[in-house]
C-alpha atoms as a printed R data frame, in Angstrom:
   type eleno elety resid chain resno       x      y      z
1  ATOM     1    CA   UNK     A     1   0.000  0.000  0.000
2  ATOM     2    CA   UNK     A     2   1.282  3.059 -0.923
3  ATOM     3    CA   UNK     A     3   1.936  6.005  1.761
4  ATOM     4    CA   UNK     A     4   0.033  9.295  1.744
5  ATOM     5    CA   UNK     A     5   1.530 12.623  2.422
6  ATOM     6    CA   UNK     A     6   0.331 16.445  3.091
7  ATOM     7    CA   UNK     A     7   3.090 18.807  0.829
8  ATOM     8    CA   UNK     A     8   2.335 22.483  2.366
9  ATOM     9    CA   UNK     A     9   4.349 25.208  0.931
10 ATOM    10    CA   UNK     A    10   3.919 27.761  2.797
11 ATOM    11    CA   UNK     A    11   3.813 31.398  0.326
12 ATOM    12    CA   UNK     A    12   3.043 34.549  2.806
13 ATOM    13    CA   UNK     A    13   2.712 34.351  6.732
14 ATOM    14    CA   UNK     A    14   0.368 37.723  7.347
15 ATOM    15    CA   UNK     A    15  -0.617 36.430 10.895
16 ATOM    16    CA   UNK     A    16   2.372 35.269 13.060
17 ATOM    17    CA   UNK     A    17   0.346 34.896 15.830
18 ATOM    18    CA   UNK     A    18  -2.542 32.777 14.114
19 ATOM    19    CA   UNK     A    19   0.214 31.009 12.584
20 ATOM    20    CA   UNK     A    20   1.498 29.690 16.265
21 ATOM    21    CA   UNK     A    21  -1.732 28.744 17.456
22 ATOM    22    CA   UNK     A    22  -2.494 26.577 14.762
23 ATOM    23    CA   UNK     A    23   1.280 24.718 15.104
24 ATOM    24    CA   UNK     A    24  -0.249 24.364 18.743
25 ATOM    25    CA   UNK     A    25  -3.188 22.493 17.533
26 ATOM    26    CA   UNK     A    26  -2.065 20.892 14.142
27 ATOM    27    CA   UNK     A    27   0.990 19.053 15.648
28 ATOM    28    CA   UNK     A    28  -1.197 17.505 18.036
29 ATOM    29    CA   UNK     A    29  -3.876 16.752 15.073
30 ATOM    30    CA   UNK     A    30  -1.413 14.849 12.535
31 ATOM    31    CA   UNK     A    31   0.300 13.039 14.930
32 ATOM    32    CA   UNK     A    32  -2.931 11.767 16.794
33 ATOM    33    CA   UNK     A    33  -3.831 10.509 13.305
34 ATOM    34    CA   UNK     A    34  -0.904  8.899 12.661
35 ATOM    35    CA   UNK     A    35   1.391 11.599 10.884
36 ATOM    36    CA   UNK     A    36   5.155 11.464 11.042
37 ATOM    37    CA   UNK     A    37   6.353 14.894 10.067
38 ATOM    38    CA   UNK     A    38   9.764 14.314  8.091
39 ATOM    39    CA   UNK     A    39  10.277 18.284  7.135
40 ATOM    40    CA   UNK     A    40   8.533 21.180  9.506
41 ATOM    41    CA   UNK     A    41  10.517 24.728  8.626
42 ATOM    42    CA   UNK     A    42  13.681 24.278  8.932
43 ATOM    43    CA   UNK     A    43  16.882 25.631  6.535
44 ATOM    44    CA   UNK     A    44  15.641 25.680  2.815
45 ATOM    45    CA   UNK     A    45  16.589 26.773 -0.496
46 ATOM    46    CA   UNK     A    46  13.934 28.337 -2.765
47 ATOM    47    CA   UNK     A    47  14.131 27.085 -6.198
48 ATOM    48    CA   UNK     A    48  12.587 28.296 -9.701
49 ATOM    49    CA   UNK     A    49   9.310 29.995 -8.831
50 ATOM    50    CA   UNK     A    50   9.546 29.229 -5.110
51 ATOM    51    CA   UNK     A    51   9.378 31.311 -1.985
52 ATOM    52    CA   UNK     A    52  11.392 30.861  1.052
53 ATOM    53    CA   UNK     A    53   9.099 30.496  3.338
54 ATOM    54    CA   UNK     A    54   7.708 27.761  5.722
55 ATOM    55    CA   UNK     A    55   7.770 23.999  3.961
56 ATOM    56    CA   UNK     A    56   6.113 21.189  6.088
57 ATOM    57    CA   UNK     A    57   6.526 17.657  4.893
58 ATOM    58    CA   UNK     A    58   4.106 14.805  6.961
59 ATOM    59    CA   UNK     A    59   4.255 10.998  6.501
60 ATOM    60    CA   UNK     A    60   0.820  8.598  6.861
61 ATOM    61    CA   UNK     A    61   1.216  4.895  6.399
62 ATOM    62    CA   UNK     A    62  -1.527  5.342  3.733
63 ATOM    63    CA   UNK     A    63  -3.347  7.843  1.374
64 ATOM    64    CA   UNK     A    64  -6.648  7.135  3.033
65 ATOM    65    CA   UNK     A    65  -5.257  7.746  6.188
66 ATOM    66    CA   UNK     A    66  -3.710 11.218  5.004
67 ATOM    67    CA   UNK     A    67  -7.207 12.186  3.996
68 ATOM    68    CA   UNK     A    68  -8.981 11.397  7.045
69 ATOM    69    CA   UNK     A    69  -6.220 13.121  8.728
70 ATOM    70    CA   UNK     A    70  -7.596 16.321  7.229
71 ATOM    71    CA   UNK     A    71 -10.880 15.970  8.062
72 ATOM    72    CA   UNK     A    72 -10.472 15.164 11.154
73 ATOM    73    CA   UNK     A    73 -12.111 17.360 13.459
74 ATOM    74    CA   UNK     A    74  -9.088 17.799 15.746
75 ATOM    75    CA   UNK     A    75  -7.139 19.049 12.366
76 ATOM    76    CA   UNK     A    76 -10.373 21.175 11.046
77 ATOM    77    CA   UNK     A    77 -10.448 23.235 14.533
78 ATOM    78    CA   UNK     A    78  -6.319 24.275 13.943
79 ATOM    79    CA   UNK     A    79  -7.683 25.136 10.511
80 ATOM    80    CA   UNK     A    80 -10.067 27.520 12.211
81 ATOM    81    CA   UNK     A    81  -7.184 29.462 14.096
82 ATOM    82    CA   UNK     A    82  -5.431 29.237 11.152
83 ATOM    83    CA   UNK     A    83  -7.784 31.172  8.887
84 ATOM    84    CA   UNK     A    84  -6.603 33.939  7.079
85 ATOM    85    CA   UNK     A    85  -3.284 34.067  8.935
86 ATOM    86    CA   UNK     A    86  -1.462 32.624  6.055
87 ATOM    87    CA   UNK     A    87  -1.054 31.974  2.205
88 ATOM    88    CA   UNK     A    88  -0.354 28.660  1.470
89 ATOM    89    CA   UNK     A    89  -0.613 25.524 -0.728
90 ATOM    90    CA   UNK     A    90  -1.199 22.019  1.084
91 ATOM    91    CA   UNK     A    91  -1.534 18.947 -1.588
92 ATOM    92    CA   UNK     A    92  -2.194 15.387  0.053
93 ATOM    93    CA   UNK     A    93  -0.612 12.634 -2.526
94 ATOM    94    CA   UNK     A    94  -0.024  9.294 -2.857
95 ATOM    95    CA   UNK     A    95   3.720  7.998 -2.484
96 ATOM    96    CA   UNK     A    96   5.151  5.711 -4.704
97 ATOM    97    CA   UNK     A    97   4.651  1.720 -3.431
């Protein structure tokens, strides 16, 4: 079975402080769902049409388990605090078997 992971490239932070309370709440989320995060800020070099900003890389044993990750409602309340604080694109994919 092929892994699942959330990709979240992270373009404009307007609201540190929203920002930090959904970290407070997401980590919690993932990991309660089973997510492994492999990459969460960090050093980075932006590349091509990039911007270096925040890059957050998590790990689920399965696709269908990535999905359910997000829709959990532990993850959809840190989207709450979240909202509008940043600009960013999250993809959930399917790994390679």
């Amino acid at each position: 079975m092929a892994k699942g992971y959330w990709m979240s490239a992270y373009r404009e932070i307007i609201n540190a402080d929203k920002l930090a309370a959904y970290v407070a709440l997401a980590g919690t989320a993932v990991q309660s769902n089973g997510g492994r995060f492999l990459v969460r800020g960090g050093q980075m070099q932006s590349k091509e049409d990039a911007v270096a900003e925040r890059t957050v890389l998590v790990e689920f044993d399965s696709y269908e388990q990535a999905l359910a990750a997000y829709e959990s409602p532990a993850y959809q309340e840190a989207l709450k605090a979240l909202d509008g604080g940043v600009v960013r694109d999250l993809r959930i994919v399917e790994g390679v078997d």
